[in-house]
Structures are given as structure tokens and as C-alpha cells.
C-alpha positions in Angstrom: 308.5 280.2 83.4 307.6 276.7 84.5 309.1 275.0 87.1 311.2 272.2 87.1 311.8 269.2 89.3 314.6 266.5 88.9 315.5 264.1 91.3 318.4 261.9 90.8 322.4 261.3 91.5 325.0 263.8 89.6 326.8 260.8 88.7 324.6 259.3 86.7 321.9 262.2 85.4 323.7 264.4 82.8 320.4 266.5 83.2 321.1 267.0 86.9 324.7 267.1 86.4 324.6 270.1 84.5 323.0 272.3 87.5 324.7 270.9 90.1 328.2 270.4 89.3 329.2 268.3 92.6 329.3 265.0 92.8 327.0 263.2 94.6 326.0 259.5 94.3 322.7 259.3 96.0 319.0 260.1 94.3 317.7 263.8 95.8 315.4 266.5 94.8 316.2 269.2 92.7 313.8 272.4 92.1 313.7 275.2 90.2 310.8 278.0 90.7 310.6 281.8 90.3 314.3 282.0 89.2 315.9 280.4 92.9 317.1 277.0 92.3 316.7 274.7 95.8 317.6 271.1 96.8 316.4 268.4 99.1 319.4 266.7 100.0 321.0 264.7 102.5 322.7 266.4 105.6 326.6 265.9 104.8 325.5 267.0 101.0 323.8 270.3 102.0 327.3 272.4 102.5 328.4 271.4 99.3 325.3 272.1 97.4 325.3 275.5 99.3 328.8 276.4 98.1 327.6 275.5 95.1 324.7 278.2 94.7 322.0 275.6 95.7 319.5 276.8 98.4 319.8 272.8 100.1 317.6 271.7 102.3 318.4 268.3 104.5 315.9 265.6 105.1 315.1 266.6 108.9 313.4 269.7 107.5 310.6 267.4 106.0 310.1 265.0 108.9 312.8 262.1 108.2 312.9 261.7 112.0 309.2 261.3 112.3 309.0 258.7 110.0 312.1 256.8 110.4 310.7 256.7 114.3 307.4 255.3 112.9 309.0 252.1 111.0 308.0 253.8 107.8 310.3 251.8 105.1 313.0 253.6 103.5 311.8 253.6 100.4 308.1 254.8 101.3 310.2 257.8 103.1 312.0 258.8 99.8 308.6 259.3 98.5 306.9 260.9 100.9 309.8 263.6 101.6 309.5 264.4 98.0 305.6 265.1 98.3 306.1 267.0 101.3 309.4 269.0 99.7 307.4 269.9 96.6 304.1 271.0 98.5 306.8 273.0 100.6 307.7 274.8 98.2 304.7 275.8 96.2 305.1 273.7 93.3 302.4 272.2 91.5 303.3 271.7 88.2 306.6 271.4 86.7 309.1 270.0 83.9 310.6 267.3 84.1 313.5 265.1 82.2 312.4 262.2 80.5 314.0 259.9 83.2 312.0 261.2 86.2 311.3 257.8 87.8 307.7 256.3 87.5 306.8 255.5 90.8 307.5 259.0 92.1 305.9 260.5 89.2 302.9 258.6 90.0 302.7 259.6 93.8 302.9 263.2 92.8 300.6 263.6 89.7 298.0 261.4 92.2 298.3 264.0 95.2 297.7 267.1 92.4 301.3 267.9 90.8 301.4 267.9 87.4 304.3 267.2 86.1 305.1 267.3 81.8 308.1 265.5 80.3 310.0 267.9 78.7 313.1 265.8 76.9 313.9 268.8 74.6 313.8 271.3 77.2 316.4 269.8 79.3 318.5 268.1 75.6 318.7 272.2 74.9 319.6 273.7 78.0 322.8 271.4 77.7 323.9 271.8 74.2 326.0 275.5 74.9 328.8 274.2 77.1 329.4 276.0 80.1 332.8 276.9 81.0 333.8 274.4 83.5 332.4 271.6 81.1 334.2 272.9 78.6 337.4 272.9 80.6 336.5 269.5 81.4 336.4 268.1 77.6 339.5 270.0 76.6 341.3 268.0 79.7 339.9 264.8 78.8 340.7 265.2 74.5 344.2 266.0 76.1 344.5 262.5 77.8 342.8 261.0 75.0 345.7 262.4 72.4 348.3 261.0 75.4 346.7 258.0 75.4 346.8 257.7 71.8 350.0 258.2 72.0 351.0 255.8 74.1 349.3 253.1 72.1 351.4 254.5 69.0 354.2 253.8 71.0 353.9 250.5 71.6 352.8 249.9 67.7 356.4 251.1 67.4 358.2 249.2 69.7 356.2 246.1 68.0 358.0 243.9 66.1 355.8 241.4 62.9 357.2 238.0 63.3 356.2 234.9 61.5 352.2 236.3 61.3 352.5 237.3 64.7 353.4 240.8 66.6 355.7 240.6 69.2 356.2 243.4 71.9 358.9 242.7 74.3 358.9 239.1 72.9 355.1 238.5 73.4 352.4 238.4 71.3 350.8 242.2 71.7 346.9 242.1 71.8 344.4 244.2 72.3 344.1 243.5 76.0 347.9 244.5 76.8 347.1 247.7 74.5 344.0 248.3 76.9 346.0 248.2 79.8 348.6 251.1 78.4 345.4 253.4 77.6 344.1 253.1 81.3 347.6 254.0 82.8 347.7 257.1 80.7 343.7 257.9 81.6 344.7 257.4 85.4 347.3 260.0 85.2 345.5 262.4 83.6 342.7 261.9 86.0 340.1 260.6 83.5 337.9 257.1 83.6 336.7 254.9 81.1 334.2 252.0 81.3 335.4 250.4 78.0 336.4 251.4 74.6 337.3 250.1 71.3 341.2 248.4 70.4 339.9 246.3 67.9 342.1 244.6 65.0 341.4 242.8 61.7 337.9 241.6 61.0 336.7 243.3 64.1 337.6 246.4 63.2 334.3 246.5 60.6 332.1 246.0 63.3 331.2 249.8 64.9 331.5 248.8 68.6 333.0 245.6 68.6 335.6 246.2 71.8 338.1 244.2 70.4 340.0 241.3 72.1 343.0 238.7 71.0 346.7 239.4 69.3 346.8 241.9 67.0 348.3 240.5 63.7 351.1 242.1 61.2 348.9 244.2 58.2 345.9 244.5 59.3 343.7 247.4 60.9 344.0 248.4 64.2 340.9 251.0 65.1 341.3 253.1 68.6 338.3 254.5 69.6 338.7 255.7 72.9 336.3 258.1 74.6 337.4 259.1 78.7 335.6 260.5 81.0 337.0 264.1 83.0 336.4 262.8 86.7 336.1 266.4 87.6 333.7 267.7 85.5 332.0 264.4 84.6 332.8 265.5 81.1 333.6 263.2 77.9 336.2 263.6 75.1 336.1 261.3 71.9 338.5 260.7 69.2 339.5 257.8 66.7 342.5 256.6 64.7 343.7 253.6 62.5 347.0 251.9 62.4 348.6 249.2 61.0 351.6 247.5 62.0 353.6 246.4 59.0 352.5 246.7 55.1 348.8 248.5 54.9 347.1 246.8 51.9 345.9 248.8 49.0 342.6 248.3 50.1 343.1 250.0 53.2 345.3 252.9 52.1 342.4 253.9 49.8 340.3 253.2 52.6 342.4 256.0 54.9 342.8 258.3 51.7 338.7 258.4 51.2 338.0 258.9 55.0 341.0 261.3 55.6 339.4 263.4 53.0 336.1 262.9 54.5 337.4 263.7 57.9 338.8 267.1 56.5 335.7 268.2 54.7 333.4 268.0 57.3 335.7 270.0 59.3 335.6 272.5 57.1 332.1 272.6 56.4 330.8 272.9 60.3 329.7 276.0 61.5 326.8 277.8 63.4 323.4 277.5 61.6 324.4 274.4 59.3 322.2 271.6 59.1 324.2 268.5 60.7 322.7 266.6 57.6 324.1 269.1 55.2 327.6 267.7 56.3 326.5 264.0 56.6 325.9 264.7 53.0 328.8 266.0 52.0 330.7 263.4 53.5 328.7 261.0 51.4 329.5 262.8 48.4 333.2 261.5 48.4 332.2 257.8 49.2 329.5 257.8 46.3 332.0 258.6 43.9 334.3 256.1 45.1 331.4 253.4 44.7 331.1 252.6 49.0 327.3 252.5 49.8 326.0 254.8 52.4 323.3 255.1 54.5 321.7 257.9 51.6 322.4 255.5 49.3 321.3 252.0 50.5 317.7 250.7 49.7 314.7 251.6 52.3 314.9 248.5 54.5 318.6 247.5 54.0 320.7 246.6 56.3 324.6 247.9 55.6 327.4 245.8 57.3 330.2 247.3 54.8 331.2 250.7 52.9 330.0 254.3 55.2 327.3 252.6 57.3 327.0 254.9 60.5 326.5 258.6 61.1 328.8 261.3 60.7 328.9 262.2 64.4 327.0 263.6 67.5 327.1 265.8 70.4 329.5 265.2 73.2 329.2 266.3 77.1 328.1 265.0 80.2 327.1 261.8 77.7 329.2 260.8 75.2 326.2 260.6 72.9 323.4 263.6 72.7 322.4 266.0 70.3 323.2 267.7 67.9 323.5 264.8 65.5 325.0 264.9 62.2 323.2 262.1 60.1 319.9 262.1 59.0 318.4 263.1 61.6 317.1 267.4 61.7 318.5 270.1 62.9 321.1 273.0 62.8 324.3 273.2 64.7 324.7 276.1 66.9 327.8 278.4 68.5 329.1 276.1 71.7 328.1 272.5 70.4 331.3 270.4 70.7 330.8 267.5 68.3 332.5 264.7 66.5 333.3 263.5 62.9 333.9 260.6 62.8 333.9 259.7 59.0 334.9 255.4 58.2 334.8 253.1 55.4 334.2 249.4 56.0 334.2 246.0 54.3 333.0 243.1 56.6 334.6 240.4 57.7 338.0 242.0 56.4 338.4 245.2 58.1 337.9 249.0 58.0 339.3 252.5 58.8 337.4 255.3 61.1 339.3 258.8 62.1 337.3 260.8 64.4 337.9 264.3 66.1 336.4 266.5 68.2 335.7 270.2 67.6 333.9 273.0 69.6 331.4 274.9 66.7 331.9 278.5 66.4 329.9 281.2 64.5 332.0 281.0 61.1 333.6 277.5 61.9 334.8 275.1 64.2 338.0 274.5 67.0 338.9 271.1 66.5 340.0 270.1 70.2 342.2 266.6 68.8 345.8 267.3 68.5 346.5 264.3 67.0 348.5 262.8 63.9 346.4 260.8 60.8 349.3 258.9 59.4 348.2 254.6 59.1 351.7 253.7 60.2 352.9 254.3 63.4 
């Protein structure tokens, strides 16, 4: 087996991350060779990595003292300690992710390591969940559904006024909304950069975050997607609301992708292609006359009707493989995916629902416990 070399933070690297489950927000040296796994770290890291199951090494072992005493810079050390760690330990030509830095890569291959990106080697190794990241996503979809929740409630409390919603007699936007999600994340011990609470017109555009009062009848889309401090872990889920009358429009909107929503569920399993359920999915919007991305002309751009992928992987990133679009490939027993099925039309508005489910051998767990309904 070849050996492998990653160096990088665990905060950042889900590729590091995944065999070193402690947090640590400084660059170090990972290796695995002959079956031990081993780490250049710094000193108040190495007990942690030890308890860990990492053989860690601190600095001084490589002569940081000797060249901190010489003036070397900082960064110039960082380099060199990798050189010496690898010759240390006998590797001369390993794996490596994709994101391996350049300049180190460049000081090694030129003092005889070869090193070969491997991206799928280190994408595969991640794709079976391992129970604590598995723990970790089912205690993130939790304060997701929470969080949902609590955004539900407020839709309820809300009161349409004159073209306006009022909460507490203010207008409600998507900021104020925001601000709920966060407290509800905090408590569960989760994190979140951003994520969607995006209303009207907006609500057609896939990743527009969504800003501004929220106005009576039209679509509200929450897509919210928190982070499992402990295990560095994501959850993802979506869902639509609408406080007042829904049109027509966008009840058949939430009847088309509803239906979508439960026939890709039903259709994931071990050994399916994640295209053979984008296509199904398709099916339903083809005979409702929406356009899809199997549908559309080579070269066009779709801003309305199914326009995005079914769903993707979820982990340590909130995007990786498998992917269920057009893209190849076959789901296997321990992916945790989304569907996330929507229907569009732009500058007006749209509908997305979007769960997450842990594939099995003859199915799928969906993780969301979570109502559909379009009014709150």
C-alpha cells in the first residue's frame, strides 16, 4: 500500500479531518506508512493526537530549536521540518489530497519524494461514514429540524397587514428570521457561516441568501445547513412557506416537488446510479411541461422550471460525492445524501424541499423529521 502524506489544519481539511478527529487549527504533518498512522505536530497538540491513536511527534524532534536559534524564518522552518519528518520516516513516495500546498510539494518532489495526487482516493475513503460522523450529522439534522421550527414559529405568530408582515408589530424580514435560526444552532451546539431565508423573487435564485421584509403570499425558501462543532460534521435540509394565501402557481409548484421529493426517496438504495434518480425526478417535471437540465438545449442556460441537481453527498463538506445529477456513479451502503427536488420561475419565485437520508442496502433512513405543509 502507498503511503500517504497530508499536512493541513482539522478545521479546514475534511481529508485530514477524517483521520484525526481533534480539532486543531494549525497546518501539521500527517503520515501514513506500513499500516501505523504518525504526526508531526506541535508540542501542546501531541497528547491529544496521542489519545487519539496518532503516533505524534512535536517539532523539537526535527530540530525546531536549531533553526529557530539560526534566524531561519518561520516559514522556511515549516518546510524544512517537513523534509526532515518525511526522510525520518522512510517515505519517499506517497498520496496525497488534491490540496497538498504547492510550495511544499515542490520542496519535496525536488529533494526525491514523489508525491501523486490522488483526489479519488482520499473522495472514497470518506464516502462510508464513520460512527462518530455519523453521530455528528444526526445531531446537527436534529438542530436543523429545531431550527426549522422555530422559524415556523414565528411564520405563525406573523400577522399580513396592508402588504406587509408584521411580527410583534414590526415588519419581519429575513434578517430577524436569521437571527432566530442562530439562537436555536447555538443551543444545540452547531455553527453556520450563512444560509438561505430568502422570500419572493429571491427565492428562484439557488443560493441567493436572502435579505429585506418578507411580504404576505409569497415564497419563503429555508435552506439551512449547520455545522456539528463536535464532529465538524454537516446536516442539510430545505422547506417552503408562505405566510398568507399561496398562489395556484405555487401550490402546484409544492404538489410537483413534494411528489418529486417522495420518489427519489423511494427510489435510493445501495448500487443505484445517482443519475437513475435525477431521472426519475425529471420524469414528473417533463410531464408537467417545467424544463430540466435533461431537457434543456446543449448550451442553454436555465434560470426557471428544475434547473439544479437532485442532491449530493454530505459530511465533513456540505458538498462531496456521491452526486445525484448527471454526473456517474452508483450510491453505496453509508452515503448520507440529500434530495433536494425544486421548481422555479424567475423573477417570481419557486419552491425547493430537501432532506437528508443515510443509504442503506435495500433503501434509505431519511435523517429530517420534519413537516412539508406550505403554510405554517
Amino acid at each position: 500500500m502507498q503511503d500517504v502524506l497530508i499536512y493541513a489544519d482539522t478545521i479546514r481539511s475534511p481529508e485530514l479531518r477524517h483521520e484525526v478527529p481533534v480539532a486543531v487549527p494549525d497546518p501539521f504533518l500527517y503520515f501514513e506508512r506500513n499500516g501505523s498512522r504518525g504526526a508531526m505536530v506541535g508540542s501542546f497538540e501531541v497528547e491529544r493526537l496521542r489519545e487519539a491513536g496518532i503516533d505524534a511527534h512535536p517539532y523539537e524532534e526535527f530540530g525546531w530549536d536549531e533553526l529557530i536559534a539560526k534566524g531561519t524564518p518561520r516559514e522556511e522552518v515549516d518546510l524544512e521540518l517537513v523534509l526532515r519528518a518525511t526522510k525520518d520516516w522512510g517515505v519517499s513516495s506517497a498520496r496525497v489530497p488534491s490540496t497538498f500546498p504547492l510550495e511544499l510539494a515542490d520542496r519535496l518532489r525536488a529533494n526525491g519524494v514523489e508525491l501523486v495526487v490522488d483526489r479519488d482516493f482520499f473522495l472514497q475513503r470518506r464516502r462510508v461514514k464513520n460512527a462518530a460522523e455519523l453521530a455528528g450529522i444526526r445531531r446537527a439534522q436534529r438542530g436543523a429540524d429545531d431550527a426549522m421550527g422555530a422559524a415556523r414559529d414565528l411564520f405563525r405568530r406573523a400577522e399580513p397587514q396592508n402588504g406587509s408582515v408584521l411580527l410583534d408589530g414590526e415588519p419581519l424580514t429575513c434578517e430577524r428570521v436569521k437571527h432566530e435560526i442562530l439562537r436555536v444552532f447555538g443551543d444545540h451546539g452547531l455553527s453556520a457561516d450563512d444560509f438561505i431565508v430568502s422570500h419572493g423573487a429571491q427565492s428562484a435564485v439557488g443560493h441567493d441568501m436572502g435579505s429585506g421584509p418578507i411580504a404576505p403570499d409569497e415564497a419563503i425558501v429555508i435552506d439551512i445547513w449547520p455545522r456539528d462543532r463536535e464532529s465538524m460534521c454537516f446536516a442539510d435540509m430545505t422547506r417552503t412557506f408562505v405566510i398568507g394565501t399561496p398562489s395556484d402557481e405555487l401550490r402546484e409548484y409544492h404538489r410537483l416537488v413534494y411528489d418529486a421529493l417522495q420518489r427519489s426517496l423511494e427510489a435510493v438504495r445501495a448500487g443505484v446510479a445517482g443519475r437513475s434518480v435525477y431521472e426519475q425526478v425529471c420524469e414528473i417535471f417533463h410531464e408537467a411541461g417545467q424544463p430540466t437540465q435533461l431537457s434543456k438545449k446543449p448550451g442553454e442556460v436555465l434560470d426557471s422550471g428544475f434547473y439544479h441537481g437532485l442532491g449530493h453527498g454530505v459530511g465533513l463538506e456540505v458538498h462531496e460525492q456521491p452526486w445525484l445529477g448527471r454526473a456517474p456513479g452508483e450510491l453505496v451502503t453509508g452515503d448520507v445524501v440529500t434530495l433536494e427536488p425544486g421548481l422555479y420561475r424567475h423573477g417570481y419565485g419557486g419552491v425547493r424541499l430537501e432532506d437528508l437520508a443515510v443509504v442503506t442496502d435495500d433503501g434509505c433512513e431519511n435523517l429530517t423529521d420534519f413537516p412539508y405543509d406550505l403554510e405554517p
